[in-house]
N, C-alpha and C positions, 0 to 999 in steps of 0.2 A: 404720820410717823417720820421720823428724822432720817435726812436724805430722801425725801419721797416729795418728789413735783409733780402736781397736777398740771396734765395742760390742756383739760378739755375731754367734756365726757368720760369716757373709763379710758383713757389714757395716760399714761404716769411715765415720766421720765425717772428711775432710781438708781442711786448706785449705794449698790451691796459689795460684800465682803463674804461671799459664800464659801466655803472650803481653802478659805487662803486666797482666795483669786480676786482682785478686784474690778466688778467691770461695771457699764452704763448700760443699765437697760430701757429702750423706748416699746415702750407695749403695753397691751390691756393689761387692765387689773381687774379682779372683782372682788365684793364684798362678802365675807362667810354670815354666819348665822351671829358666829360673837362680833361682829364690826370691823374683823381684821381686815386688810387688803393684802390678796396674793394673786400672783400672778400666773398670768395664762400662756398659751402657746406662739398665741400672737403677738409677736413683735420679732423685735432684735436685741443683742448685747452684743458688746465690742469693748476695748480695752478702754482706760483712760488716754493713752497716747490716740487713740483712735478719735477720740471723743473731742480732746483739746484739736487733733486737726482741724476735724471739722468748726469746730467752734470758735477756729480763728477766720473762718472762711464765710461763717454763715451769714453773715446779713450783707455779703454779696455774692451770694450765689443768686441766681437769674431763675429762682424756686419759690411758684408754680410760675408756669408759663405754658404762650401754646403753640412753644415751638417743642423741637425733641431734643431739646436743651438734656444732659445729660451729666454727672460729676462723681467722678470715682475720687474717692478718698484712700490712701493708705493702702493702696492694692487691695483693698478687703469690704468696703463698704460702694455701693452702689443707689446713688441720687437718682429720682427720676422725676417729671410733670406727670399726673395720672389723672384720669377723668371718671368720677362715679356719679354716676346720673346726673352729667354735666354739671358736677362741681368740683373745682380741680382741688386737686389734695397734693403733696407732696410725698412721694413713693422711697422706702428706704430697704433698701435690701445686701444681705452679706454673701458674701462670694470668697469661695478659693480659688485660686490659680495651680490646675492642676501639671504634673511632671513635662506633658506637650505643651505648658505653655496656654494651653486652652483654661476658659474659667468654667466654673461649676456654680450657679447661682444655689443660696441654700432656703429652702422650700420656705420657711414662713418668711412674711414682708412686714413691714408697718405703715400703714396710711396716716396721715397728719395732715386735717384740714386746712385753710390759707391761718385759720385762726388759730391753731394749735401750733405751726409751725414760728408764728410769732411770738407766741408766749415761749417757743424754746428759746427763740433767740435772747428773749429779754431777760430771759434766768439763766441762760447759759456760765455766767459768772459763781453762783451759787453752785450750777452741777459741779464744776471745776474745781471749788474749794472743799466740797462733799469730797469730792476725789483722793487731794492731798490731805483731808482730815482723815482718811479711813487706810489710806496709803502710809502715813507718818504717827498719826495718836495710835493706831490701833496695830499694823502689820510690823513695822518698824519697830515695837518694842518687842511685840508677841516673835519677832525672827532675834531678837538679840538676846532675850533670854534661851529660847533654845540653843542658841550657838555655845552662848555659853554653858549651858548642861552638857554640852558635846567636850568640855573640856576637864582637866583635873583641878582641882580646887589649887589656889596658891596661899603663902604663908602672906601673912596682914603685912602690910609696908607701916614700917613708922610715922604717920603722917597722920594730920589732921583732917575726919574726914569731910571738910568743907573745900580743901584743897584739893585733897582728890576727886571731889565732882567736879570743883572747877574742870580740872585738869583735863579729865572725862568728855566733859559738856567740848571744849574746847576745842581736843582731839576730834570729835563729832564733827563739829560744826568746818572745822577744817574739809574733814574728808568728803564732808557733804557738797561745802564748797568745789572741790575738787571734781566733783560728779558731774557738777553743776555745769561747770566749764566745759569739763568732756561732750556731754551730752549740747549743750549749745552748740560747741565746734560741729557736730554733728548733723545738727535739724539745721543749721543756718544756710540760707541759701541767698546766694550771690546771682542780682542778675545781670552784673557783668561779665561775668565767669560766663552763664548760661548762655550768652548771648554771644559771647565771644566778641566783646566790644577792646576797641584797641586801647582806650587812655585805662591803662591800669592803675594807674594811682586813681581814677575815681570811682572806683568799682568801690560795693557797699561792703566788702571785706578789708578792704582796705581803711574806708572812710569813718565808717560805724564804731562807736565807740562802747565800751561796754555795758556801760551804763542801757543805752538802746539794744543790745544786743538783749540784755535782760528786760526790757517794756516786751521784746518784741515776742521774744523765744522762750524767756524765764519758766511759765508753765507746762509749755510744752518740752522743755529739757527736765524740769524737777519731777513729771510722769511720765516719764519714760527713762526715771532713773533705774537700776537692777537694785532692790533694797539687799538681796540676799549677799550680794557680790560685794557692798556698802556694809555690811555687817559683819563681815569676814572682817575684811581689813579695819574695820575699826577693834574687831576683839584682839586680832591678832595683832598691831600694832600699840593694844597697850593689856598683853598678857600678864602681865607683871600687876595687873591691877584688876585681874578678874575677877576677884573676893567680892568687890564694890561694884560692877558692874550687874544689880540686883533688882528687886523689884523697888526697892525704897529710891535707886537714883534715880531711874527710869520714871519714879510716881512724882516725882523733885523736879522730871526733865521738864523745862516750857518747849513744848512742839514751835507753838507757835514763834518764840523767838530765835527759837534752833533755824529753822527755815530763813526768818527775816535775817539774820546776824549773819548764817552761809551766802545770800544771794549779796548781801552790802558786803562780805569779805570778798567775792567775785568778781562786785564792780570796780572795788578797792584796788584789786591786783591789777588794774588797768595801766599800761605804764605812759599809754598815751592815752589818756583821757580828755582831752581839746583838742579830737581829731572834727571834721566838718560836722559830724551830728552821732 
């Protein structure tokens, strides 16, 4: 099925769109009677931002090993080396951080043999775009038509309506931009800054230029954008046009150039772009 990775035996890495929410799930699956695969108790789910963390990280994290090597992701997921009948598997477990400060591990785990845990790594890019297809083609319209049900119909604008999707598309693609930037300033991390190193003009906030900023962080800022917050401001910045903003522009809209055309309007905005890298 689409979105659905095998990585060995009855394990399946998938990301679903359940109830609105979109998450990755690492865990069994099994087979019904008609062929279908659903899923069982065993494993994990975590968000997308969860998922692109770890997946910038994965093929050097020091997993399995047989020291007590250990990698907490995102305050929420927990990495471990685990031994079953001395064969190491890699151990994945979710956790809260409760009010004291203390964690609370959440009962079911997921085991990942050395060989399944390599086939994550080598699909990792595929989960990732599953991600922003089910994030963007699917959540992303299905929240902008309801916003706009949420509003009063307005009188037609005199215009031609290839102009007004332009128009539309453009607004989009802006605002998206706009996200984009935020959430990078966000996730980026300076290890100058961390380190409290003194030449500050060479620190990677300084030196990094957008363009890298977006190799670096691009995915992980466009899933961990808020679409709801992104849907707002875009109705509400062109109310005047919410007669059009239907199911026909939406079926018109290309996802996929909407995304490329915001991340190159982002690296555009660069004012120093021939910074060292």
């Amino acid at each position: 099925p689409q979105h659905h990775y095998h990585l060995g035996e009855d394990n399946y890495a998938v990301v679903s769109d359940f109830r609105d929410v979109i998450n990755v799930h690492i865990r069994k699956y099994k087979m019904d009677d008609n062929g279908r695969i659903l899923p069982t108790k065993k494993g994990i789910s975590f968000s997308p931002f969860v998922w692109e963390s770890m997946s910038k990280e994965i093929d050097r994290l020091p997993l399995p090993s047989d020291s007590e090597q250990v990698v907490v992701i995102r305050d929420t997921l927990f990495l471990s080396s685990a031994w079953v009948e001395n064969v190491p598997h890699v151990s994945l477990q979710r956790f809260v951080t409760k009010k004291d400060i203390s964690r609370q591990f959440l009962p079911s785990l997921c085991l990942l043999t050395e060989r399944e845990w390599d086939r994550l790594q080598c699909i990792r890019k595929k989960i990732t775009e599953s991600c922003k297809s089910l994030m963007f083609v699917n959540f992303l319209k299905k929240k902008i038509l309801l916003e706009v049900s949420s509003w009063s119909p307005r009188t037609n604008l005199q215009m031609e309506i290839n102009d007004v999707e332009m128009v539309l598309s453009t607004s989009l693609t802006e605002i998206l931009a706009d996200n984009i930037k935020s959430r990078i300033d966000d996730v980026f991390v300076c290890n100058g800054c961390l380190q409290n190193q003194a030449n500050q003009i060479g620190h990677e906030c300084v030196t990094m230029n957008f363009e890298s900023r977006h190799d670096f962080y691009g995915d992980l800022a466009i899933l961990s954008v808020d679409i709801e917050l992104l849907v707002k401001d875009f109705v509400e910045k062109n109310i005047q046009m919410l007669n059009y903003i239907n199911k026909t522009f939406l079926n018109n809209l290309n996802i996929v150039l909407l995304l490329k055309n915001a991340c190159d309007m982002y690296i555009a905005s660069d004012i120093m772009p021939h910074r060292m890298f």
